[in-house]
C-alpha positions as CSV (number, residue, x, y, z in Angstrom):
1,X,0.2,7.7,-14.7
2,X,-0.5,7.9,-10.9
3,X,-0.2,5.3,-8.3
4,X,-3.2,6.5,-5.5
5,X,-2.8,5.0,-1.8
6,X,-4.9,5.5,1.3
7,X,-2.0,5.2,4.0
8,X,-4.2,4.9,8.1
9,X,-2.2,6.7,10.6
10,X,-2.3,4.8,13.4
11,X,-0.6,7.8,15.8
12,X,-3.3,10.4,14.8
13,X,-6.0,8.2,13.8
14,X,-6.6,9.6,10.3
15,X,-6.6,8.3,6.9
16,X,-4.5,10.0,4.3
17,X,-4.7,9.6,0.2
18,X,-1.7,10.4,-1.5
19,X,-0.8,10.1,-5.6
20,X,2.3,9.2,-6.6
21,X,3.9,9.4,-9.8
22,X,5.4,6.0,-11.5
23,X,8.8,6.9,-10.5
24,X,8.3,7.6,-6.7
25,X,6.4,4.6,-6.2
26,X,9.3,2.8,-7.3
27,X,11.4,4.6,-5.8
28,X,9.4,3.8,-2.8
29,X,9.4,-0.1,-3.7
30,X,13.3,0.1,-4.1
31,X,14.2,1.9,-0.4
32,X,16.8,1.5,1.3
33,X,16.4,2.1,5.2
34,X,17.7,5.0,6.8
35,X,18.3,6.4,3.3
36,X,16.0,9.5,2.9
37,X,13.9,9.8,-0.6
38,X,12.8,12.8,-2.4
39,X,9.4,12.3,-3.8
40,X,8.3,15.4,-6.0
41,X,4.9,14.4,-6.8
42,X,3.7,14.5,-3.1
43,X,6.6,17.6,-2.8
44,X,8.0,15.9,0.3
45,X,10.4,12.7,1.2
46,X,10.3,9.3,2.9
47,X,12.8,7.7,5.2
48,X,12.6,3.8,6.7
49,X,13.0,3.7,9.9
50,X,12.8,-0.6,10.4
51,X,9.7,-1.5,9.1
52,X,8.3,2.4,9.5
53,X,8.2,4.6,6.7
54,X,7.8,8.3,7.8
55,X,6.4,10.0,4.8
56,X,6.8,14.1,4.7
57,X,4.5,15.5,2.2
58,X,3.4,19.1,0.9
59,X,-0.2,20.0,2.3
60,X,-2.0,23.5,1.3
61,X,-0.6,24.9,5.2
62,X,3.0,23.6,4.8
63,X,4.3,20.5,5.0
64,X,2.6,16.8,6.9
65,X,3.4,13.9,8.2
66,X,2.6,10.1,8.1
67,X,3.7,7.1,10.3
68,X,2.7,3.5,8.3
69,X,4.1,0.3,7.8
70,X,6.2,-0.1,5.0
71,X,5.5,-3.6,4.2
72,X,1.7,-2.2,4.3
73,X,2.6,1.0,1.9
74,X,4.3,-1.6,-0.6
75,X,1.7,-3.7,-0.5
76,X,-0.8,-0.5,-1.6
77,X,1.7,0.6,-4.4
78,X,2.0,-3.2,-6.0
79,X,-2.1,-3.6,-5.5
80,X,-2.4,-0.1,-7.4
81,X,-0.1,-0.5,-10.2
């Protein structure tokens, strides 16, 4: 099972979808902030930075970046599940 979000970046004005597997999203529910997160099913990492969560992820060119809220992306996970 996959948990699918549609994270808005506000700094480059695009919308990015991104599945995670069961165990990243909580993972992703139980962060801790500054504490950086491997996430295999996007191939990349999170970090909290206050109430910003930089996600790193695997694109087809290398790797990607996205700036969102993390009250925002928990709210997305706990809708999807």
């Amino acid at each position: 099972m996959s948990v699918f979000v549609q994270i808005f970046d506000e700094g480059d004005g695009c919308t990015y979808s991104l599945h995670f597997s069961k165990e990243d999203a909580e993972k992703i529910l139980e962060a801790d902030e500054g504490k950086l997160i491997e996430l295999p099913s996007i191939g990349g990492n999170i970090v909290l930075k206050g109430d910003q969560a930089v996600i790193l992820y695997k694109s087809g060119s290398g790797h990607g970046s996205i700036y969102s809220s993390y009250a925002n992306l928990c709210s997305m996970i706990n809708e999807s599940e």
